[in-house]
Structure formats: structure tokens, C-alpha cells
PDB file of the backbone (N, CA, C, O) and the ligand in Angstrom, with CONECT records:
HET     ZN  A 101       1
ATOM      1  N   UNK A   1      15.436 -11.254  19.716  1.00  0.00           N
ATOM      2  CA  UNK A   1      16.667 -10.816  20.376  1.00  0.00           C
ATOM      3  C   UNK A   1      16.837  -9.297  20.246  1.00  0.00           C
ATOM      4  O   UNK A   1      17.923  -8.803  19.942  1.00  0.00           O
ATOM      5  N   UNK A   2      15.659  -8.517  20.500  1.00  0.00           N
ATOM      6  CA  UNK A   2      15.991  -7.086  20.381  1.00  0.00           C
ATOM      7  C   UNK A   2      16.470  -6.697  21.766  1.00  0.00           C
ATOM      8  O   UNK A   2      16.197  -7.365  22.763  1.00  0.00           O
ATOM      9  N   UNK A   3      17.216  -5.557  21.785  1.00  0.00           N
ATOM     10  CA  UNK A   3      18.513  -4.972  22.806  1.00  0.00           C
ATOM     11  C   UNK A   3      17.150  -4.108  23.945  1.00  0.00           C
ATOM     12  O   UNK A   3      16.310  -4.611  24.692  1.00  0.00           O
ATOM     13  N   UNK A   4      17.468  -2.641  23.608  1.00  0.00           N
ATOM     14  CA  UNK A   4      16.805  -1.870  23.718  1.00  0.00           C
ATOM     15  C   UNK A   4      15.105  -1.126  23.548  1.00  0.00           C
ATOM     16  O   UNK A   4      14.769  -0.018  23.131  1.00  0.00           O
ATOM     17  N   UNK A   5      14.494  -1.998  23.940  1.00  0.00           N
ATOM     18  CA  UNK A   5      13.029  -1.443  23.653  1.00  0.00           C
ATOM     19  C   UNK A   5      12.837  -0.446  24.048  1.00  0.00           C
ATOM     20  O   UNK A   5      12.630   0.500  23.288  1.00  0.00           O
ATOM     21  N   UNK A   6      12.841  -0.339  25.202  1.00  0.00           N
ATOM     22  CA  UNK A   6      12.580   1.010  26.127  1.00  0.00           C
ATOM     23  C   UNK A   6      12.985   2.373  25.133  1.00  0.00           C
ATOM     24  O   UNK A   6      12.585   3.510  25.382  1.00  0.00           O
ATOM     25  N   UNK A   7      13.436   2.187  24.527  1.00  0.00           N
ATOM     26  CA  UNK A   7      14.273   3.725  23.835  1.00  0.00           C
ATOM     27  C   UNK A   7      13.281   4.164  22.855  1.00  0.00           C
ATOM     28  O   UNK A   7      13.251   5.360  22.567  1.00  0.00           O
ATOM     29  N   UNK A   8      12.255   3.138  22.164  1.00  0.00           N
ATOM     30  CA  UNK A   8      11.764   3.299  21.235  1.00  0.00           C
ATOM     31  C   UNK A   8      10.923   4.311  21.123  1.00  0.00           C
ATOM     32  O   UNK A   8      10.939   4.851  20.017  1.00  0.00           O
ATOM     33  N   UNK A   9       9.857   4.942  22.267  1.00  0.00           N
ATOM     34  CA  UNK A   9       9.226   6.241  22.067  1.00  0.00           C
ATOM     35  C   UNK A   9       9.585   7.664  22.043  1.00  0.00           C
ATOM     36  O   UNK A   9       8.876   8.664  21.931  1.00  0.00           O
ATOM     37  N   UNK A  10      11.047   7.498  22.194  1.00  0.00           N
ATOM     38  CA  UNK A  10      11.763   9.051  22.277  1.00  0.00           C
ATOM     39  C   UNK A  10      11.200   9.324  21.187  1.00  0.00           C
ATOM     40  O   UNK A  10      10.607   8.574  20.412  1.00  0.00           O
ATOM     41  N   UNK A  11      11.453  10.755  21.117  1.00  0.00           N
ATOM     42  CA  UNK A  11      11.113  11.901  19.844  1.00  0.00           C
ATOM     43  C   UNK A  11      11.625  11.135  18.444  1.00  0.00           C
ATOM     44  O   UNK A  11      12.823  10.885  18.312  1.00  0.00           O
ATOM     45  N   UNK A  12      10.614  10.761  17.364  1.00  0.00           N
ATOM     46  CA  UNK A  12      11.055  10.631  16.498  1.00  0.00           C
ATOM     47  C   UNK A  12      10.492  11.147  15.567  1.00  0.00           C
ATOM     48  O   UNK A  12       9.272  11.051  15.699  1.00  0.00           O
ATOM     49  N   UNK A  13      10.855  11.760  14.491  1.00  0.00           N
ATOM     50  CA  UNK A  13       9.773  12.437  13.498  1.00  0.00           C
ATOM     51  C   UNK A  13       9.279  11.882  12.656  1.00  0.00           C
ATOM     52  O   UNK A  13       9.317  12.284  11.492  1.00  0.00           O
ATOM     53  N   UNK A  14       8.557  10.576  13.118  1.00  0.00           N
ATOM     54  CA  UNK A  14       7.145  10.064  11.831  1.00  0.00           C
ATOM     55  C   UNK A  14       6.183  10.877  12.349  1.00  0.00           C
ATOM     56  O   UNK A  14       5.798  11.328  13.428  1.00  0.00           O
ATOM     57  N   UNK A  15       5.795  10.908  10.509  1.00  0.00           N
ATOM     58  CA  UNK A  15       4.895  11.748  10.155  1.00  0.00           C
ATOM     59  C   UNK A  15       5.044  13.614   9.565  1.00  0.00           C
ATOM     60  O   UNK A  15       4.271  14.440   9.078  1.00  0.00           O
ATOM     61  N   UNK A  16       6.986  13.565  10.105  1.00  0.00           N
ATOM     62  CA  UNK A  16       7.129  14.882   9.473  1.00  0.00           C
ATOM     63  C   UNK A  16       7.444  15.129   8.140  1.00  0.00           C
ATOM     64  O   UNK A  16       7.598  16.216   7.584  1.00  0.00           O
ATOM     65  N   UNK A  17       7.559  13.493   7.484  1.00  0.00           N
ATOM     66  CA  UNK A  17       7.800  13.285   5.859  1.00  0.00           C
ATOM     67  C   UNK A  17       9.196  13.411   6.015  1.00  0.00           C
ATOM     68  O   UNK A  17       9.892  13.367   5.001  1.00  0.00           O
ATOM     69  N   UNK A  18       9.763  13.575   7.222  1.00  0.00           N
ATOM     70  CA  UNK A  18      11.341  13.329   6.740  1.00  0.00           C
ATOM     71  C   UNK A  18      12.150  11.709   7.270  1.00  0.00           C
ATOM     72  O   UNK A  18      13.311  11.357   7.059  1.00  0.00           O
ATOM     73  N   UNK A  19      11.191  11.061   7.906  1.00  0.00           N
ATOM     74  CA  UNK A  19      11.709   9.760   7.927  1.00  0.00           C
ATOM     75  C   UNK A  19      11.608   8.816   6.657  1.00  0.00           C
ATOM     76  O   UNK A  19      10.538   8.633   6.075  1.00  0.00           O
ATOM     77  N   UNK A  20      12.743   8.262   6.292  1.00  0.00           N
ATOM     78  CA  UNK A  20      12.990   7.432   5.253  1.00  0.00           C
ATOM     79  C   UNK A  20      12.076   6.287   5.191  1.00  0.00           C
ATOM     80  O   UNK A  20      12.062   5.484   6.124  1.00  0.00           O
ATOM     81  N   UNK A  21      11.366   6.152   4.243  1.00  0.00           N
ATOM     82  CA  UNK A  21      10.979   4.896   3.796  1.00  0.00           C
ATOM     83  C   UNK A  21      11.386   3.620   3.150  1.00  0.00           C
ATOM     84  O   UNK A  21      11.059   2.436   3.235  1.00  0.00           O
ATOM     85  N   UNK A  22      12.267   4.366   2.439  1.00  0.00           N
ATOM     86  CA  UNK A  22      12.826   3.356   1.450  1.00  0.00           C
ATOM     87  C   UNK A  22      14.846   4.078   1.182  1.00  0.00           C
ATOM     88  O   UNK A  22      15.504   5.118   1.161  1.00  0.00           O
ATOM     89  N   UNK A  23      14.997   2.157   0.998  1.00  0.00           N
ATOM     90  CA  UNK A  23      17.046   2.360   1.182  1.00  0.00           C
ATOM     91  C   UNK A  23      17.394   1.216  -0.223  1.00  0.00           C
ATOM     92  O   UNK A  23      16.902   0.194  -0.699  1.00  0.00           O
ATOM     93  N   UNK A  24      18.335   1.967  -0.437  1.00  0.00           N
ATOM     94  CA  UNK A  24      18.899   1.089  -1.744  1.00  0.00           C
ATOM     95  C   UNK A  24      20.097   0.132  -0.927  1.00  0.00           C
ATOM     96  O   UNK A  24      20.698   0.699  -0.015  1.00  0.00           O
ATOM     97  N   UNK A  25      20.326  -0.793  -1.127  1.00  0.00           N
ATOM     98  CA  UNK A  25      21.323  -1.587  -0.032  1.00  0.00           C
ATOM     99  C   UNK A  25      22.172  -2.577  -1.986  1.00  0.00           C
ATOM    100  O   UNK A  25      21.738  -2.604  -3.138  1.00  0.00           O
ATOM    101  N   UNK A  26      23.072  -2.996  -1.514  1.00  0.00           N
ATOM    102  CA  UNK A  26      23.906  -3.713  -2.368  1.00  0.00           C
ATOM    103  C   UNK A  26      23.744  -5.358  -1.394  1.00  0.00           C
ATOM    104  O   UNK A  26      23.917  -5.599  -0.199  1.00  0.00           O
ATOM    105  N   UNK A  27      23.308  -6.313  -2.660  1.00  0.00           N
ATOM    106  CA  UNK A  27      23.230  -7.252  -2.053  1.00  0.00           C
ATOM    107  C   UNK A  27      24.645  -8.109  -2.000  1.00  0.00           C
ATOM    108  O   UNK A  27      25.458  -7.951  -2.911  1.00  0.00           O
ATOM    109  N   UNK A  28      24.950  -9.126  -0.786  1.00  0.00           N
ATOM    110  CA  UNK A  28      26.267  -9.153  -0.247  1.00  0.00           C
ATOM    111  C   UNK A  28      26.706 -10.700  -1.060  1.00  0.00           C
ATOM    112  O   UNK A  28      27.758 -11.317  -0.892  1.00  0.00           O
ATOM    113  N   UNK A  29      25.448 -11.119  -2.054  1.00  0.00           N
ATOM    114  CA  UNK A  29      25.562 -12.493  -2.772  1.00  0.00           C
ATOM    115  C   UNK A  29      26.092 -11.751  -3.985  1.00  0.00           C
ATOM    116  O   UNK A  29      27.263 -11.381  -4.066  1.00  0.00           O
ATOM    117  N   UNK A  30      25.182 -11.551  -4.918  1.00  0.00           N
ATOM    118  CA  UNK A  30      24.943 -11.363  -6.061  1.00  0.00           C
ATOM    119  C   UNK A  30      25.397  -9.813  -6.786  1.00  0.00           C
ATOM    120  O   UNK A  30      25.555  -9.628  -7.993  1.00  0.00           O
ATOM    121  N   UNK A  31      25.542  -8.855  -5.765  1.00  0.00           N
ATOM    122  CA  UNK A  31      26.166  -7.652  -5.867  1.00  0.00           C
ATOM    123  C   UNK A  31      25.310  -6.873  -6.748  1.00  0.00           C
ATOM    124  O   UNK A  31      25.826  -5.943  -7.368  1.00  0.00           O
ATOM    125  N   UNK A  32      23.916  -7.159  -6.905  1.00  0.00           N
ATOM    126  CA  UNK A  32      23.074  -5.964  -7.244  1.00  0.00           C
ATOM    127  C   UNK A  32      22.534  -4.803  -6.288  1.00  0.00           C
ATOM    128  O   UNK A  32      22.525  -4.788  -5.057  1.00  0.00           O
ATOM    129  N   UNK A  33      22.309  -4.316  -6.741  1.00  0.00           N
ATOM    130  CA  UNK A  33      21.230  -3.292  -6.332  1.00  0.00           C
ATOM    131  C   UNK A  33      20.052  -3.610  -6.397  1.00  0.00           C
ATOM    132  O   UNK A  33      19.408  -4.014  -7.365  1.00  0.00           O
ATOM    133  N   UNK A  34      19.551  -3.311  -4.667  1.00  0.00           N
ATOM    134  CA  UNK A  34      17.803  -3.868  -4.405  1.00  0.00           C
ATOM    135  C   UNK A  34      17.814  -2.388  -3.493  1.00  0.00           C
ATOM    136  O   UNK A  34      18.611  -1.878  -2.706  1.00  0.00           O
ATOM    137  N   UNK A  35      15.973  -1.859  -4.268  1.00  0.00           N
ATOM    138  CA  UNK A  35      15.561  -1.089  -3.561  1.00  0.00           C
ATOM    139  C   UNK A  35      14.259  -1.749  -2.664  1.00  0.00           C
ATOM    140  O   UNK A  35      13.364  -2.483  -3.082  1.00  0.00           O
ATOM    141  N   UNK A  36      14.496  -1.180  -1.171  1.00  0.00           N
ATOM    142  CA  UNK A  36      13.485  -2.163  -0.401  1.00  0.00           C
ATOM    143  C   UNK A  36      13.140  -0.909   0.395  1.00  0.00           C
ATOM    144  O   UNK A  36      13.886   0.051   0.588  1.00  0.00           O
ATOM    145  N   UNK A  37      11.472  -1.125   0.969  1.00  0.00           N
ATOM    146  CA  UNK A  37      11.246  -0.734   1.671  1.00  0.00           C
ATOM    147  C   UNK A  37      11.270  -0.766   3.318  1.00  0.00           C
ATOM    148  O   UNK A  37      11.159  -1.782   4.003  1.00  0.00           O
ATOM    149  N   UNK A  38      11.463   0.759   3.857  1.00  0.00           N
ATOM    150  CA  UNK A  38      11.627   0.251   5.432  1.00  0.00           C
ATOM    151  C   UNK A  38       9.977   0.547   6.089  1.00  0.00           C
ATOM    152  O   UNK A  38       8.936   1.022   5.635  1.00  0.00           O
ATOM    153  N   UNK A  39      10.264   0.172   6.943  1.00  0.00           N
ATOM    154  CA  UNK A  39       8.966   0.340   7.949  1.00  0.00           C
ATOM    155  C   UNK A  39       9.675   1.245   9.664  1.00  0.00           C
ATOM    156  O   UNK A  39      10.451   0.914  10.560  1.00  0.00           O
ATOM    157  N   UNK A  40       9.038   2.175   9.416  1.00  0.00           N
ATOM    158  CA  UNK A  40       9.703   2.810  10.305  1.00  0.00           C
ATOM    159  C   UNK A  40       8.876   3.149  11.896  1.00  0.00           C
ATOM    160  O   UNK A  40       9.261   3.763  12.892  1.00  0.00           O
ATOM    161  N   UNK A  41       7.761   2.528  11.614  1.00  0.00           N
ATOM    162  CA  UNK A  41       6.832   2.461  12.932  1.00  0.00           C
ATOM    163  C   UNK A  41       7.101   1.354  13.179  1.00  0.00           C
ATOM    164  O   UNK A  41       6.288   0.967  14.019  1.00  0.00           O
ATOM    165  N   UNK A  42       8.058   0.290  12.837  1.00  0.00           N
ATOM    166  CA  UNK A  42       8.781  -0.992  13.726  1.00  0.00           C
ATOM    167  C   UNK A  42      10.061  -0.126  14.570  1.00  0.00           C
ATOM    168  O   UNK A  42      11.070  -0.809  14.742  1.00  0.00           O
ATOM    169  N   UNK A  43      10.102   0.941  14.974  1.00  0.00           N
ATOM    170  CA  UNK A  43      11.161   0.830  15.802  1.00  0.00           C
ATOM    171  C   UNK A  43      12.212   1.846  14.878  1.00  0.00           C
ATOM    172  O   UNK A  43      12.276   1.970  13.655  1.00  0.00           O
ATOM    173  N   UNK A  44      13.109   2.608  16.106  1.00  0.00           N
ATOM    174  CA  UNK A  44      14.185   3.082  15.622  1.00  0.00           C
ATOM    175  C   UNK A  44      15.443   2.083  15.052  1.00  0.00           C
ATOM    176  O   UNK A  44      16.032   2.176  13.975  1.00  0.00           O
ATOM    177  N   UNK A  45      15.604   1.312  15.906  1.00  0.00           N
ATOM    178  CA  UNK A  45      16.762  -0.201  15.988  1.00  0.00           C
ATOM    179  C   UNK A  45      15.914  -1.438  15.130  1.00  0.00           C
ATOM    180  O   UNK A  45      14.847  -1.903  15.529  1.00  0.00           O
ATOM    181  N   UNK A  46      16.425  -1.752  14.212  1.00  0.00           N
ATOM    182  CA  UNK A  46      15.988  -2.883  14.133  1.00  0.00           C
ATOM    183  C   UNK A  46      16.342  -3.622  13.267  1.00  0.00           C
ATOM    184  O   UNK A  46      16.787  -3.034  12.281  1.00  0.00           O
ATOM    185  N   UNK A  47      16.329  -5.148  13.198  1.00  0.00           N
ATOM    186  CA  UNK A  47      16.910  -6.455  12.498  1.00  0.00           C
ATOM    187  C   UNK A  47      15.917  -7.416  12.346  1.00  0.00           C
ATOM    188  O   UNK A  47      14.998  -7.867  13.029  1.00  0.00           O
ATOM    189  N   UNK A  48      16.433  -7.609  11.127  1.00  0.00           N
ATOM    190  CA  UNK A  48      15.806  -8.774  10.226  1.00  0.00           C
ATOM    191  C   UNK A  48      16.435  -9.312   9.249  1.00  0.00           C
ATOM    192  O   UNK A  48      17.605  -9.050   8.970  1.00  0.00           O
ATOM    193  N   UNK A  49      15.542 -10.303   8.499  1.00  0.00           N
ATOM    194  CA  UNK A  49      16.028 -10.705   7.158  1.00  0.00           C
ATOM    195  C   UNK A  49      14.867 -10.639   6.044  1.00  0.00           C
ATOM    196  O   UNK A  49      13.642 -10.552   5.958  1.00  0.00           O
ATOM    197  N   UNK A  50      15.815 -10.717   5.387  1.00  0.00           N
ATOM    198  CA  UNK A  50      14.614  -9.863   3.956  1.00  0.00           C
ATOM    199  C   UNK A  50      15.647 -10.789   2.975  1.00  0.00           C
ATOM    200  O   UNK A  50      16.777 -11.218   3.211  1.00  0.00           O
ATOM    201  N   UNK A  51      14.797 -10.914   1.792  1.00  0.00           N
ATOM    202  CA  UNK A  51      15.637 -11.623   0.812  1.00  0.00           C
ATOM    203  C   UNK A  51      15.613 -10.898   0.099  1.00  0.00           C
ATOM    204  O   UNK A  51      14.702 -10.085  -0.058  1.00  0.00           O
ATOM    205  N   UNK A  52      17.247 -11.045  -0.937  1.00  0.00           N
ATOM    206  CA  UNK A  52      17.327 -10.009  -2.283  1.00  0.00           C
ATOM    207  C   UNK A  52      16.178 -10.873  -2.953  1.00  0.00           C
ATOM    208  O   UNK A  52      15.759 -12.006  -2.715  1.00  0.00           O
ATOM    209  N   UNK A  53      15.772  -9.746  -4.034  1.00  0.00           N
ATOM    210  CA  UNK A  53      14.712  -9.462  -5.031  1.00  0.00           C
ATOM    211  C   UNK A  53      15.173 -10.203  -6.293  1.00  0.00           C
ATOM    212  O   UNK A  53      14.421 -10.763  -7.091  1.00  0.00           O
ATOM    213  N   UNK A  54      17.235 -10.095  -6.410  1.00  0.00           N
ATOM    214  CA  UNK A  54      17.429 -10.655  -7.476  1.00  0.00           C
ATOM    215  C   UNK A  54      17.841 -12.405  -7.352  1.00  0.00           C
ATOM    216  O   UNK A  54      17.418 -13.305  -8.078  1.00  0.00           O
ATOM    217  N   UNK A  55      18.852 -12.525  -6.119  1.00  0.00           N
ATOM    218  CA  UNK A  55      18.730 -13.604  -6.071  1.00  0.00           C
ATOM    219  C   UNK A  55      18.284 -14.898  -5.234  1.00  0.00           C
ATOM    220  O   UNK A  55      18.590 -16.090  -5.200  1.00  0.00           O
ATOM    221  N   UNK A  56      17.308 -13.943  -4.507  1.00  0.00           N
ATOM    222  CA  UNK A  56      16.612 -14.664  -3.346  1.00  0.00           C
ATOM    223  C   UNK A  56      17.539 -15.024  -1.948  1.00  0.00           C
ATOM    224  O   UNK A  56      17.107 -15.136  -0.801  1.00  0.00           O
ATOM    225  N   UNK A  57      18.382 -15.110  -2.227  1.00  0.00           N
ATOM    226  CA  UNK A  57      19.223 -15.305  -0.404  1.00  0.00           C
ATOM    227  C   UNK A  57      19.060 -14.244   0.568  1.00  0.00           C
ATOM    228  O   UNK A  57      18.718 -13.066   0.468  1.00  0.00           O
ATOM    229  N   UNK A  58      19.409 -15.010   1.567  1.00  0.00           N
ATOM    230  CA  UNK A  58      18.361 -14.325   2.692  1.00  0.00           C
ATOM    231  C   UNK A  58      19.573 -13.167   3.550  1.00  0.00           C
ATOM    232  O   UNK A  58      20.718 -13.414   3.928  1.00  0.00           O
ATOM    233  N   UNK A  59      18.979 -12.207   3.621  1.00  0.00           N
ATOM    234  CA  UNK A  59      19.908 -10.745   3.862  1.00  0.00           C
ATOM    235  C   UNK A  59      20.143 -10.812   5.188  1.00  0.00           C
ATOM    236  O   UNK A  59      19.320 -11.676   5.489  1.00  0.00           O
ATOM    237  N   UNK A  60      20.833 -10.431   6.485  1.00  0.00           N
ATOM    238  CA  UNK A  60      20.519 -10.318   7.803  1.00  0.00           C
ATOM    239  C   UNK A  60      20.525  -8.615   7.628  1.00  0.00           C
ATOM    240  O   UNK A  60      21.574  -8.181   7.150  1.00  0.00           O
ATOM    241  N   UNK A  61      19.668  -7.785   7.898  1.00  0.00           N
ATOM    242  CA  UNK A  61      19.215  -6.400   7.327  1.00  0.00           C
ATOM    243  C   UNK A  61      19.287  -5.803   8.862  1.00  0.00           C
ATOM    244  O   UNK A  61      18.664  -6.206   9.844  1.00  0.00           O
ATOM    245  N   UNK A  62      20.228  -4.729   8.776  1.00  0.00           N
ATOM    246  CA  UNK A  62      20.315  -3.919  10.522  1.00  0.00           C
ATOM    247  C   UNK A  62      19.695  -2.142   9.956  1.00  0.00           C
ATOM    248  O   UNK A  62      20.309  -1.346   9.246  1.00  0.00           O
ATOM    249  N   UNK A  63      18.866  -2.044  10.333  1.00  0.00           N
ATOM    250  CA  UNK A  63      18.081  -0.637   9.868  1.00  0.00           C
ATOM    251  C   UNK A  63      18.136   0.482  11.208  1.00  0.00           C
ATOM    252  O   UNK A  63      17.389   0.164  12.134  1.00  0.00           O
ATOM    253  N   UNK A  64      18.844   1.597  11.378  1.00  0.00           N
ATOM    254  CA  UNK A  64      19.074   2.026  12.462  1.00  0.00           C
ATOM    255  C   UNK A  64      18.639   3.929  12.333  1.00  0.00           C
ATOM    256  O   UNK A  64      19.305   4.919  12.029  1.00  0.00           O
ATOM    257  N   UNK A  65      17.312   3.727  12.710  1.00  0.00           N
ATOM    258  CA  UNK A  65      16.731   5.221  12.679  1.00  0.00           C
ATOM    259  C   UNK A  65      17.923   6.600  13.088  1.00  0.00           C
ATOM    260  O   UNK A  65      18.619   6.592  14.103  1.00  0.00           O
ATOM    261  N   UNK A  66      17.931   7.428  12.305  1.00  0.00           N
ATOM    262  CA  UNK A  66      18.832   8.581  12.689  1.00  0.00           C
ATOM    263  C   UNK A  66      17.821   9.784  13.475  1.00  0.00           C
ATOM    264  O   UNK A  66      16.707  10.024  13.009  1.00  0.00           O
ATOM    265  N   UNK A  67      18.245  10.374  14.488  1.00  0.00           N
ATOM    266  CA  UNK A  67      17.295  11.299  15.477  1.00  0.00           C
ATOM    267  C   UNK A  67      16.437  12.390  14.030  1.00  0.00           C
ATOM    268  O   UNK A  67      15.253  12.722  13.995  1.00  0.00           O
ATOM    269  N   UNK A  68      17.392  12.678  13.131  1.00  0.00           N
ATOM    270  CA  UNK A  68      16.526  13.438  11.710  1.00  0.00           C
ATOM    271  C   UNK A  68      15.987  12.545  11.246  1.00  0.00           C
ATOM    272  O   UNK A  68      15.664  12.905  10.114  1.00  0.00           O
ATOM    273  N   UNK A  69      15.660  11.525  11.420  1.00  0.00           N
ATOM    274  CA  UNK A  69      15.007  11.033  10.006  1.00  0.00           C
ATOM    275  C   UNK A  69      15.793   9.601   9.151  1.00  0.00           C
ATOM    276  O   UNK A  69      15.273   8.544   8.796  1.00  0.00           O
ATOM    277  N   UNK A  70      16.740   9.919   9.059  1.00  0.00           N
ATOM    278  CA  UNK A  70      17.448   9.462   8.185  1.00  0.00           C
ATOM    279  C   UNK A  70      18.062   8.043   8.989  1.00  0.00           C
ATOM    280  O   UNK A  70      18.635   7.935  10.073  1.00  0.00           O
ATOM    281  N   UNK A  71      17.684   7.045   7.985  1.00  0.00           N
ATOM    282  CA  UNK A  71      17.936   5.171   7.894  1.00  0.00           C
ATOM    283  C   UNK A  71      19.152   5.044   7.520  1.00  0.00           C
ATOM    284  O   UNK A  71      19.428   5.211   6.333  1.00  0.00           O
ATOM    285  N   UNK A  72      20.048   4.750   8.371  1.00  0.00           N
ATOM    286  CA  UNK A  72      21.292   4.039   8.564  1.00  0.00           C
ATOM    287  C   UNK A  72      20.739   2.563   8.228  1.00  0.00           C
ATOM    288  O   UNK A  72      19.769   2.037   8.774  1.00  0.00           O
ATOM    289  N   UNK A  73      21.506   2.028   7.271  1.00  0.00           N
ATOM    290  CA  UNK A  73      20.817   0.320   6.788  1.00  0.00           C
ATOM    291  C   UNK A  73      21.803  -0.233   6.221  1.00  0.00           C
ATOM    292  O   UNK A  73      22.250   0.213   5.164  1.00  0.00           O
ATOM    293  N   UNK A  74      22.460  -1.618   7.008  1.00  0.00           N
ATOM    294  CA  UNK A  74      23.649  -1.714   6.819  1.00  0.00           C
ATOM    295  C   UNK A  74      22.996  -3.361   6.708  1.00  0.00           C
ATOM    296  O   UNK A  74      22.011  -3.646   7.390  1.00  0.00           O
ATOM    297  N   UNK A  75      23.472  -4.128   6.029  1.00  0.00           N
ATOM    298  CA  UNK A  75      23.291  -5.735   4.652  1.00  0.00           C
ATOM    299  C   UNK A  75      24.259  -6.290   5.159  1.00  0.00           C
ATOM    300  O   UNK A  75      25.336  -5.724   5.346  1.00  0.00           O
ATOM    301  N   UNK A  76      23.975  -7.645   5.492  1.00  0.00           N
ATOM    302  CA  UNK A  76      25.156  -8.577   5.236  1.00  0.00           C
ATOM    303  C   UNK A  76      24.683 -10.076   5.104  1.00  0.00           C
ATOM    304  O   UNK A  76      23.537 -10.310   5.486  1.00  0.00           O
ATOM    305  N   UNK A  77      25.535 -11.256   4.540  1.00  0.00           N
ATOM    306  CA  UNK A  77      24.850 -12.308   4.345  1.00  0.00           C
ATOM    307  C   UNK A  77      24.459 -13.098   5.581  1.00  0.00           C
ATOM    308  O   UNK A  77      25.116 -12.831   6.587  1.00  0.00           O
ATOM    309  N   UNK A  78      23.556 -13.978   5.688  1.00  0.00           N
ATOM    310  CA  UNK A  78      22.729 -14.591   6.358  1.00  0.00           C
ATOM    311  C   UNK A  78      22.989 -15.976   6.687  1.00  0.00           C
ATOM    312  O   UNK A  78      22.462 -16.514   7.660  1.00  0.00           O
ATOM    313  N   UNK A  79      23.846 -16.612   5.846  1.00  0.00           N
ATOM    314  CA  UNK A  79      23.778 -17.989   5.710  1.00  0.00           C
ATOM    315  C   UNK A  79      25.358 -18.680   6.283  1.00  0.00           C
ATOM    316  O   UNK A  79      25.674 -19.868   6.220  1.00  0.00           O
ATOM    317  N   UNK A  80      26.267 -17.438   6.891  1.00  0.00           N
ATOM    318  CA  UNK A  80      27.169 -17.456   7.704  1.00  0.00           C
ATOM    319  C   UNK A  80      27.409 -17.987   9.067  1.00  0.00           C
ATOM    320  O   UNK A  80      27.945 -17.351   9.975  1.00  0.00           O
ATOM    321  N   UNK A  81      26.954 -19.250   9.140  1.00  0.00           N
ATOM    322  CA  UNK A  81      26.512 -19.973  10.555  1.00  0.00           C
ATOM    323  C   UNK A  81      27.624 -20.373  10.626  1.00  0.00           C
ATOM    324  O   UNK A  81      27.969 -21.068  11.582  1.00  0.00           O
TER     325      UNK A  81
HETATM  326 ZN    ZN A 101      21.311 -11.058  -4.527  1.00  0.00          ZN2+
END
């Protein structure tokens, strides 16, 4: 269910070492702190789920490339059907 593909080859700076790899997010169960890695040659926009590290429930994870570089990465729970 991705929105926007088309947008994805605009100017982005991988490879200038200033795109983020990695985001500390607060998990929305258990209220720790998980550091996770992003993947940033998936796309400026993008969603998934990833499970916390501490207590395994499953994250719905919105990771949203900034034109500098910088990962907007916003957590919320998953199991909200
Ligand atoms: Zn957790």
C-alpha cells in the first residue's frame, strides 16, 4: 500500500554521509528505548513493521526521509485492529 512511488528518485543525498541510518524510537508497548536501523535506499516514504528488541510486539514504523538527510520516524502499536 505505498502512496507515492514516482517521487522516489528526486535528489536525495545517499552517499553524502548525511543520510541517517539509524533512529532511536520509544516503544509504544513496553516504553523502552530501541535503537534500530533504517535503510534508506528503500525509499524516502516508507512503512513497515519491525518488532521491539525488548518486547517483541510488532511496531507499525512510518520512516519519512527529510530533503537534508535527516529520518523523520514516527512508532506506533500494531495490534490496533
Ligand atoms: Zn517493547
Amino acid at each position: 500500500m505505498s502512496e507515492h512511488d514516482d517521487e522516489l528518485d528526486e535528489e536525495f543525498p545517499l552517499g553524502n554521509g548525511t543520510v541517517e541510518t539509524e533512529a532511536t524510537v520509544l516503544c509504544p508497548y513496553c516504553g523502552e528505548i530501541n535503537e534500530i536501523a533504517l535503510d534508506p535506499g528503500s525509499g524516502r516514504q516508507q512503512e513497515y513493521v519491525e518488532d521491539c528488541q525488548v518486547c517483541c510486539r510488532p511496531w507499525r514504523l512510518v520512516v519519512t526521509y527529510l530533503p537534508d538527510g535527516t529520518a523523520d520516524v514516527s512508532v506506533e502499536a500494531d495490534d490496533l485492529r
